[in-house]
mmCIF file of the N, C-alpha and C atoms, coordinates in Angstrom:
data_MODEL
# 
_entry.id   MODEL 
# 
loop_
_atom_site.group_PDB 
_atom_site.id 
_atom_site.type_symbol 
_atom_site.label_atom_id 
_atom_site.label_alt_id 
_atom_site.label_comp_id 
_atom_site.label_asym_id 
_atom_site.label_entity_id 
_atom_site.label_seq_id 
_atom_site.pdbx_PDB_ins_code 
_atom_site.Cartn_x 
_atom_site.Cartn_y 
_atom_site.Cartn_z 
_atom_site.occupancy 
_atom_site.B_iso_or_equiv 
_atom_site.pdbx_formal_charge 
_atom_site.auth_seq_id 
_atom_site.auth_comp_id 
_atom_site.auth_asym_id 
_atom_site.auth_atom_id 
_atom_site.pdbx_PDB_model_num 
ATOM 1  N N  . UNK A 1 1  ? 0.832  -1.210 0.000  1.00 0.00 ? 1  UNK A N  1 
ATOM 2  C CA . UNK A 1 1  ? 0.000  0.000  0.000  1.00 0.00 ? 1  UNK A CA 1 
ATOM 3  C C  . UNK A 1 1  ? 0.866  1.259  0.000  1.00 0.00 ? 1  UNK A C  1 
ATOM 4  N N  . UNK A 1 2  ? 2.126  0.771  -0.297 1.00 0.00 ? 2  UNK A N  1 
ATOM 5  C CA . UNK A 1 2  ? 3.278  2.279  -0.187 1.00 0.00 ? 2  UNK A CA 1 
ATOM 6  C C  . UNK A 1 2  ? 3.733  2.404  -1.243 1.00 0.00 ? 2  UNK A C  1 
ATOM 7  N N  . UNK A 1 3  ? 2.915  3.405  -2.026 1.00 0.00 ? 3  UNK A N  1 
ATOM 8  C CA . UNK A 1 3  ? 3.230  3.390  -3.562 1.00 0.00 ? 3  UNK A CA 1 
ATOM 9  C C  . UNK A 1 3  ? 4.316  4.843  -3.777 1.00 0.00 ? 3  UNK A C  1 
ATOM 10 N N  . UNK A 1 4  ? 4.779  5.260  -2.253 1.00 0.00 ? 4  UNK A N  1 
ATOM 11 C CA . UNK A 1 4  ? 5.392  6.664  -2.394 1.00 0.00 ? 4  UNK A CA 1 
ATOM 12 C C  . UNK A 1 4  ? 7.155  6.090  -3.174 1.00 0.00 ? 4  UNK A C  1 
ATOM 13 N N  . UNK A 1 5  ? 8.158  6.529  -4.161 1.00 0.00 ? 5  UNK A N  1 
ATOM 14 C CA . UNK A 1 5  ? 9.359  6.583  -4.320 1.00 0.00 ? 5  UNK A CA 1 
ATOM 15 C C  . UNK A 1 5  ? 10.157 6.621  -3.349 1.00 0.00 ? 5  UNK A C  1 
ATOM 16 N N  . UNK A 1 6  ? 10.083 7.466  -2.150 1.00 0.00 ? 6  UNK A N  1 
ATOM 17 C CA . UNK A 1 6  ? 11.086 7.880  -1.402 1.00 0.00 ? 6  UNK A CA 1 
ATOM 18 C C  . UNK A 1 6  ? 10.680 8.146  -0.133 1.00 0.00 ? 6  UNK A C  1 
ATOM 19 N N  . UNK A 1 7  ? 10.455 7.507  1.358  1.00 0.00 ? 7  UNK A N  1 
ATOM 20 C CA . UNK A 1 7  ? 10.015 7.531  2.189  1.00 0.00 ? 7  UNK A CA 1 
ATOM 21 C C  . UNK A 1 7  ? 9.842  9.077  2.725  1.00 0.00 ? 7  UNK A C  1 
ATOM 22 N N  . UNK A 1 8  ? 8.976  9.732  2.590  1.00 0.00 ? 8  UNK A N  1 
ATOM 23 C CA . UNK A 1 8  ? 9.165  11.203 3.061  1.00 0.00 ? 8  UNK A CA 1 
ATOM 24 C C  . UNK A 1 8  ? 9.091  11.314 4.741  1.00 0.00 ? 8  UNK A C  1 
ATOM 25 N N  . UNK A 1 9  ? 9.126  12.389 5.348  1.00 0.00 ? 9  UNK A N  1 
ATOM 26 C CA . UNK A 1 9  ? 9.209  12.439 7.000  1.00 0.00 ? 9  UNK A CA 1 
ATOM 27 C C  . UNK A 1 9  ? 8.365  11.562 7.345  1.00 0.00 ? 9  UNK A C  1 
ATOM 28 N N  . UNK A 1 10 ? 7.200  11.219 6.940  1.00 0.00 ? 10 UNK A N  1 
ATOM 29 C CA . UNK A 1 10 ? 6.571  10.490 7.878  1.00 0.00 ? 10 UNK A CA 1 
ATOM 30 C C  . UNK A 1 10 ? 6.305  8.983  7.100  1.00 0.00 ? 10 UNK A C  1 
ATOM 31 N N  . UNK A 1 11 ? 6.472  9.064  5.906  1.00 0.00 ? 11 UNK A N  1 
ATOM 32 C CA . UNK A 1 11 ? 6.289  7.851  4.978  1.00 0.00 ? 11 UNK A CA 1 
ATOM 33 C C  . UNK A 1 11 ? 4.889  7.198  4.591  1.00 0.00 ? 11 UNK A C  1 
ATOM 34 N N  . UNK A 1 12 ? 4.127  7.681  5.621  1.00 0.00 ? 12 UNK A N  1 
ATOM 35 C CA . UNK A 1 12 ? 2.732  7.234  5.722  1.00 0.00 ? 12 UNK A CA 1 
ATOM 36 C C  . UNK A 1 12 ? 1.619  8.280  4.854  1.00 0.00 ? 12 UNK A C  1 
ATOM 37 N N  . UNK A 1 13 ? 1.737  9.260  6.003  1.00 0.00 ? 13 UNK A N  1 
ATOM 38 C CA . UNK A 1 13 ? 0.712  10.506 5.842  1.00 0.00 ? 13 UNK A CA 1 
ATOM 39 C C  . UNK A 1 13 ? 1.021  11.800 4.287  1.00 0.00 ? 13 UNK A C  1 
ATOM 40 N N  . UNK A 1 14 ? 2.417  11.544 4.386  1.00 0.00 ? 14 UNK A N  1 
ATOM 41 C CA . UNK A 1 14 ? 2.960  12.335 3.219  1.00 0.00 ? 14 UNK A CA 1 
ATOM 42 C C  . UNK A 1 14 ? 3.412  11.439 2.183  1.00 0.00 ? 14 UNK A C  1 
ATOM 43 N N  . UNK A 1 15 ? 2.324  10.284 1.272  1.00 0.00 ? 15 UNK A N  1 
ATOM 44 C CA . UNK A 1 15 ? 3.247  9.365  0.437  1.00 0.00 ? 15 UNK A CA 1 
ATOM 45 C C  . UNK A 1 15 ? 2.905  10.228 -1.068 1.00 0.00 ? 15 UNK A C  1 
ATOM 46 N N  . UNK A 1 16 ? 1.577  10.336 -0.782 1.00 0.00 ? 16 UNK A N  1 
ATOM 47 C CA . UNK A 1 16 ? 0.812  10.472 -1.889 1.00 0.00 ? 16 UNK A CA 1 
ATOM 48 C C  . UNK A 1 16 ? 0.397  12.485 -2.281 1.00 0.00 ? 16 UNK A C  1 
ATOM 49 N N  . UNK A 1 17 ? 0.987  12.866 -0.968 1.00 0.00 ? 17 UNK A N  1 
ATOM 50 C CA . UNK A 1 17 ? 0.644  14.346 -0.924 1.00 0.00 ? 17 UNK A CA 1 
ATOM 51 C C  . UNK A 1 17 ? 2.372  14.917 -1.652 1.00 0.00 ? 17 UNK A C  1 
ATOM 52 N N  . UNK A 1 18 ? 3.325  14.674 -1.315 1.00 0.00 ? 18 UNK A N  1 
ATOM 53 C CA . UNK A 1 18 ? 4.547  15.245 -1.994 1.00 0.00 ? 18 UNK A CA 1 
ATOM 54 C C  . UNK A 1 18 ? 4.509  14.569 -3.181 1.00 0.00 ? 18 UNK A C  1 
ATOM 55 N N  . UNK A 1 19 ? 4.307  13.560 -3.766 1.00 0.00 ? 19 UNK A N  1 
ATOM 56 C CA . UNK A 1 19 ? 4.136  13.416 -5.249 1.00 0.00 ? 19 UNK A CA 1 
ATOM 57 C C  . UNK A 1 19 ? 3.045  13.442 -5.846 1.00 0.00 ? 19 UNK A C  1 
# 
């Protein structure tokens, strides 16, 4: 369910909001 590139500060809450 962690479709973010690059774990951001929180990895969770910010996966989908910085990209």
């Amino acid at each position: 369910m962690t479709t973010a590139k690059e774990p951001s500060a929180s990895g969770k809450s910010v996966q989908q909001q910085e990209q």
